[in-house]
C-alpha positions as CSV (number, residue, x, y, z in Angstrom):
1,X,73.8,101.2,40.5
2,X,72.1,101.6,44.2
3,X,73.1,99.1,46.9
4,X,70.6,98.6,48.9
5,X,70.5,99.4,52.9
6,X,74.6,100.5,52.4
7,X,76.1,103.9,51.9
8,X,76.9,105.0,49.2
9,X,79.8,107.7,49.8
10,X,80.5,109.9,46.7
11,X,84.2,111.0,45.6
12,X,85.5,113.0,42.7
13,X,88.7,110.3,42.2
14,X,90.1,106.9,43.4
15,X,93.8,105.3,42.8
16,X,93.4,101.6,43.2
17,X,95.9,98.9,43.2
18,X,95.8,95.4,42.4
19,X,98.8,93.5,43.3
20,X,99.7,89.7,43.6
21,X,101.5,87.0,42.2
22,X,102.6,86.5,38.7
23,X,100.5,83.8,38.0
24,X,97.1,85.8,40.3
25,X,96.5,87.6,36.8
26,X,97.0,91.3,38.1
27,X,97.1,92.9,35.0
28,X,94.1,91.3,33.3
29,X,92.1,92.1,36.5
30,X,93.5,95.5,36.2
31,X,92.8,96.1,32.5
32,X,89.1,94.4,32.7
33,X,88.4,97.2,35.5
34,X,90.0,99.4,33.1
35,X,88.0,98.7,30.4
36,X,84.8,98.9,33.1
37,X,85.7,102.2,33.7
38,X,86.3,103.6,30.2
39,X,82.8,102.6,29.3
40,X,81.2,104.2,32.2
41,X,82.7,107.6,31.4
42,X,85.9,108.3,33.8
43,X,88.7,109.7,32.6
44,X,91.2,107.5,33.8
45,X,95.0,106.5,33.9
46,X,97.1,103.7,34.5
47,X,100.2,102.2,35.4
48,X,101.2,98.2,34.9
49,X,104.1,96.9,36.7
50,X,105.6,93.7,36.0
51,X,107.7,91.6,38.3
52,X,111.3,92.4,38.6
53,X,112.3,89.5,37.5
54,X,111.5,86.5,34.9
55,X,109.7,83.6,36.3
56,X,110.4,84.7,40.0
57,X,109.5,82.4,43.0
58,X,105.9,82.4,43.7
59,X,105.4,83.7,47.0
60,X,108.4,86.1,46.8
61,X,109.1,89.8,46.8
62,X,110.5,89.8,42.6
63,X,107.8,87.9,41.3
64,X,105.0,90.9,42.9
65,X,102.9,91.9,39.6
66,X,101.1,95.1,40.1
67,X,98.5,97.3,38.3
68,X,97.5,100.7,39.5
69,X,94.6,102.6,38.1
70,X,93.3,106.1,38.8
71,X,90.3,106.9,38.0
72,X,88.2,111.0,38.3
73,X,84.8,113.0,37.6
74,X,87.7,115.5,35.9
75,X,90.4,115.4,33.4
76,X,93.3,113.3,34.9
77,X,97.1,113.3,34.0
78,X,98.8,110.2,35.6
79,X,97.9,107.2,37.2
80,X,98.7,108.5,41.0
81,X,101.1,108.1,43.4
82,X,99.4,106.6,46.2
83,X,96.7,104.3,45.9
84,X,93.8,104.9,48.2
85,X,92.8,101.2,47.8
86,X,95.5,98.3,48.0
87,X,94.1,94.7,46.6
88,X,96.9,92.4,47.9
89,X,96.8,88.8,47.0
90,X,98.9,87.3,49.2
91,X,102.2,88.5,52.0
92,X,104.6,89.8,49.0
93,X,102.3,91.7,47.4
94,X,101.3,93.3,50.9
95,X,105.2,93.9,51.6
96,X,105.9,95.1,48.3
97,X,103.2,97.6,48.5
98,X,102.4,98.7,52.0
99,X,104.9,101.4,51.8
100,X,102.7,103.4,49.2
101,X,99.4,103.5,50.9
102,X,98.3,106.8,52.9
103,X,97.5,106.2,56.2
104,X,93.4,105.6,56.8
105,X,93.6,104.1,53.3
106,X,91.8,100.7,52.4
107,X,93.4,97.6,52.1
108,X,91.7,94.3,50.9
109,X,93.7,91.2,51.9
110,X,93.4,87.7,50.6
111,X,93.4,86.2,54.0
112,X,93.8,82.4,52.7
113,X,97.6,83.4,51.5
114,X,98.9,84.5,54.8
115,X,100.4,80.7,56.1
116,X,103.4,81.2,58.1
117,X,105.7,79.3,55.1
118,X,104.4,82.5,53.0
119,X,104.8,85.4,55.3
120,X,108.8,83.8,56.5
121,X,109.4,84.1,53.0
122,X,108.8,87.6,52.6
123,X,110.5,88.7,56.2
124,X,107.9,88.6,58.4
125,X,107.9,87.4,61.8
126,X,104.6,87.6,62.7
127,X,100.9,88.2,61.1
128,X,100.4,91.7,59.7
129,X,97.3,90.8,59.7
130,X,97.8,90.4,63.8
131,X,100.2,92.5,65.3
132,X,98.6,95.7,65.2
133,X,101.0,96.8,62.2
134,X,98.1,97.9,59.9
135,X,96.0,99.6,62.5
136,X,96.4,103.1,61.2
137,X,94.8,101.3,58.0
138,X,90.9,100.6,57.0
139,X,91.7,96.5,55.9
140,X,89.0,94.1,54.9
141,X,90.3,90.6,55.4
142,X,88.9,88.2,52.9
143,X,89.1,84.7,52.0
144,X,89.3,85.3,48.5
145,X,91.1,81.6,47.3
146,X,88.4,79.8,50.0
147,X,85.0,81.8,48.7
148,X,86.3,81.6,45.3
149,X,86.5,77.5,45.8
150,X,83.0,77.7,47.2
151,X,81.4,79.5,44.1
152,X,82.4,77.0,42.1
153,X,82.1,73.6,44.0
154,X,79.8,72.0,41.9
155,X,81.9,73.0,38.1
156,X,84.1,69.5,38.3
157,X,87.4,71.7,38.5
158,X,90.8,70.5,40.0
159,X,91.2,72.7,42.9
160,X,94.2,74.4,40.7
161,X,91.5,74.9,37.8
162,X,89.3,76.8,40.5
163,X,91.5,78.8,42.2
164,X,93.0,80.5,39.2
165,X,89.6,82.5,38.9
166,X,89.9,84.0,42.4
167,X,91.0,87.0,40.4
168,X,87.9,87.6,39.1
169,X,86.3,87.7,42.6
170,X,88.4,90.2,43.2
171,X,87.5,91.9,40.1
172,X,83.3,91.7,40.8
173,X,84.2,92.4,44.7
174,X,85.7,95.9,43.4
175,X,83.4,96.3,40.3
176,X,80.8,96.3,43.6
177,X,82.6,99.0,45.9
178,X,82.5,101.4,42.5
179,X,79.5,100.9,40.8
180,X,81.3,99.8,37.3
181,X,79.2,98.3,34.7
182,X,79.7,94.4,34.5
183,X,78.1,93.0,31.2
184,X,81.2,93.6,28.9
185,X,83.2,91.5,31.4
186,X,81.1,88.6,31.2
187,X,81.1,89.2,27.4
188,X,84.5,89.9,27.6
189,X,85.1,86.0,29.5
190,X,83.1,84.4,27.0
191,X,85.3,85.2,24.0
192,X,88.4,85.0,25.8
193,X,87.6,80.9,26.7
194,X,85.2,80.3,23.4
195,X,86.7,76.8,23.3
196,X,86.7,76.7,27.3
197,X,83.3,77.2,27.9
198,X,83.1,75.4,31.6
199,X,86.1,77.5,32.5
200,X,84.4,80.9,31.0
201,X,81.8,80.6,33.0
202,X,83.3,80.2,36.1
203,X,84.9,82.9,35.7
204,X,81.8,84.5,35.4
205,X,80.3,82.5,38.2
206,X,83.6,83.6,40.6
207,X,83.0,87.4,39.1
208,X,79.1,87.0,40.3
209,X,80.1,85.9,43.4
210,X,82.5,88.8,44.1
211,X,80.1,91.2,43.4
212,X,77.2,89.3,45.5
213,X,79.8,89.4,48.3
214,X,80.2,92.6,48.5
215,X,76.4,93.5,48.2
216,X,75.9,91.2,51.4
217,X,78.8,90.9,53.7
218,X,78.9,93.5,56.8
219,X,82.7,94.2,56.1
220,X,81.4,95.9,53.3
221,X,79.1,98.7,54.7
222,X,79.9,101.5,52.2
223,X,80.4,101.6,48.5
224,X,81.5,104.5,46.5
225,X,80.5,106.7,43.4
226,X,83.1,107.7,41.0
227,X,81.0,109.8,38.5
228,X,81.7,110.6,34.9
229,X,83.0,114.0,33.8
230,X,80.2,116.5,32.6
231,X,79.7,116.3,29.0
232,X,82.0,119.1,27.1
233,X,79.3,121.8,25.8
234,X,79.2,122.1,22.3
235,X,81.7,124.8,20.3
236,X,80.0,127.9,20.1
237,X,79.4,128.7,16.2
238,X,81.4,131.0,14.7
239,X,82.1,132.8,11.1
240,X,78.9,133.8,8.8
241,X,75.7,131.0,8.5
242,X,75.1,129.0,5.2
243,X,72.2,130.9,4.3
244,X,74.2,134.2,4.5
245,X,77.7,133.0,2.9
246,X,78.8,134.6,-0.6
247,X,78.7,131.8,-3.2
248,X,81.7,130.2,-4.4
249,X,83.6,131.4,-7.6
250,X,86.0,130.0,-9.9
């Protein structure tokens, strides 16, 4: 889908990485862009990772919930090593991950999560965000939690309520930067909360608003283009026609 007045950079494959809390809903984010990326064509593989322990700490290095996706124009065999894009959620899920990202790679922070209570509890001393630590790295700080609150000011929601869909911003801000299709996402939202129908469409509201985001924000300047494989050609025929075939006997 064009973007108007951006780039549009073309690539034959991507590794991306979605990484947060527990409770930030990693791995549906990660199978709903998936499931984006199936119908437009890729051939695709991926890798869920689930904290190392039950019920960890929020905030903490254990509880980090991960799901990595790779996605080609060709046939692909594993879901990568190193992801070229890193979605962290909050300080953990930057810690846990950092380590695996290539140098010059992109890294999309949730800005809001990085308190100093939240970064001491992972080991760090000062703002990576700050101290120069992530220079060699392409980062986009965003306010995910705070934007996501914004889109949906006027749905009545406890600020808990709200903030649970900040997922799904993250989800429309990437289903942006890659061109995925959005409508069986929406439909997808709809059946998942039939008997929530304010909080399905938030979702879809917080989704919209990702994806609007990305479309108008300067930190944004370039999207990319992941395209399908070329269809297989068909089997060349082989053996004698129909027309010229002996008759069956017996």
């Amino acid at each position: 889908m064009p973007v108007l007045g951006k780039e549009i950079h073309r690539l034959d494959r991507v590794v991306i990485r979605f990484a947060g809390d527990s409770g930030d809903g990693m791995q549906l984010t990660g199978d709903r862009f998936t499931s984006e990326t199936a119908s437009f064509g890729n051939d695709l593989s991926t890798l869920p990772n689930f904290p190392a322990e039950i019920r960890a700490p929020a905030g903490t290095l254990p509880g980090v919930s991960s799901f990595q996706l790779h996605f080609a124009d060709h046939d692909i065999l594993t879901p990568g090593d190193a992801p070229n894009v890193l979605v962290a959620m909050n300080p953990a899920a930057l810690k846990a991950n950092i380590a695996d990202v290539p140098r010059g790679g992109e890294i999309i922070v949730n800005t809001d999560e990085f308190a100093k209570r939240a970064m001491a509890k992972v080991g760090y001393t000062t703002s990576p965000l700050e101290d120069g630590s992530l220079d060699g790295y392409r980062v986009h700080p965003v306010p995910l939690t705070t934007l996501t609150l914004e889109a949906l000011k006027d749905f009545g929601l406890s600020r808990k309520e709200a903030e649970r869909s900040k997922n799904m911003f993250a989800l429309g801000l990437l289903s942006w930067m890659y061109h995925r299709p959005t409508e069986a996402t929406e439909t997808f939202l709809r059946t998942k909360f039939a008997k929530k129908p304010q909080i399905a469409e938030a979702n879809i509201v917080a989704f919209r608003a990702g994806w609007n985001f990305g479309e108008t924000t300067e930190d944004f300047a370039v999207s990319y283009e992941v395209a399908p494989p070329p269809a297989p050609s068909p089997p060349a025929r082989t053996g004698t026609s129909p027309a010229t075939s002996p008759c069956p006997t017996g």
